[in-house]
Structure formats: C-alpha cells, structure tokens
N, C-alpha and C positions, 0 to 999 in steps of 0.2 A: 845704882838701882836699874832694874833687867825694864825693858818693853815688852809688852804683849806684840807677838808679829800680826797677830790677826787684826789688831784694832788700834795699837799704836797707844793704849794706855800704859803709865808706869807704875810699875808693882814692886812691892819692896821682897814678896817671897815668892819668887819666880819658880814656878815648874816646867820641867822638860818634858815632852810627850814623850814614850816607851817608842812609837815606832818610827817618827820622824826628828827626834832629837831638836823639837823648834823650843821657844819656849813663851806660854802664854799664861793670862790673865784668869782667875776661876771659871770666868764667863767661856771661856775659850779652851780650857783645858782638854777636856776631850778629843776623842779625834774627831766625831761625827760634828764637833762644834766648830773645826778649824780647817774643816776639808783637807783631810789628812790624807797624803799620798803615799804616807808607809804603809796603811792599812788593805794598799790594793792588793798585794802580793800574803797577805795574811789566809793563811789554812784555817778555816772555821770547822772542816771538818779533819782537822788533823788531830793525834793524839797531844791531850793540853800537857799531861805529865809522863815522867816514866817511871813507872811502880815499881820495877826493879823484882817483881815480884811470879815473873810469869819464870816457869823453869822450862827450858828445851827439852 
C-alpha cells in the first residue's frame, strides 16, 4: 500500500502526478494541491497538441 507524500496518509490506489512523478492521496492529487514543482517550468502558453494539420 503506496503513501500520500503530501500528508503521510495510506491509499490503496495510489496516483502519480503527470509532472512531478510523486504519488498522492485524492485530496492531494493535483498539483495546485501538493505544491507541485514540476509545474514551474510548464508553457501554459505553449501549443497543447499537434494538429498535424497545418501544410508548409
């Protein structure tokens, strides 16, 4: 059974964060919930996908 690193609870279905690879509690999931330091470097104005669709 995994720990929450945020809060030290134990959860039986542990989730990984996308940008920090920690792994927390519902309550915790998030990044904005677990003071996520992957998210610093994150492009909010970057392109999210590639559409594959634009022609040169």
């Amino acid at each position: 059974m995994a720990t929450c690193q945020n809060c030290g609870r134990s959860i039986s279905a542990a989730r990984e964060c996308s940008y920090c690879d920690g792994t927390f509690c519902p309550k915790h999931q998030l990044p904005e919930n677990h003071g996520c330091n992957g998210v610093e470097n994150w492009d909010v104005n970057g392109q999210w996908f590639d559409d594959d669709l634009s022609e040169g």
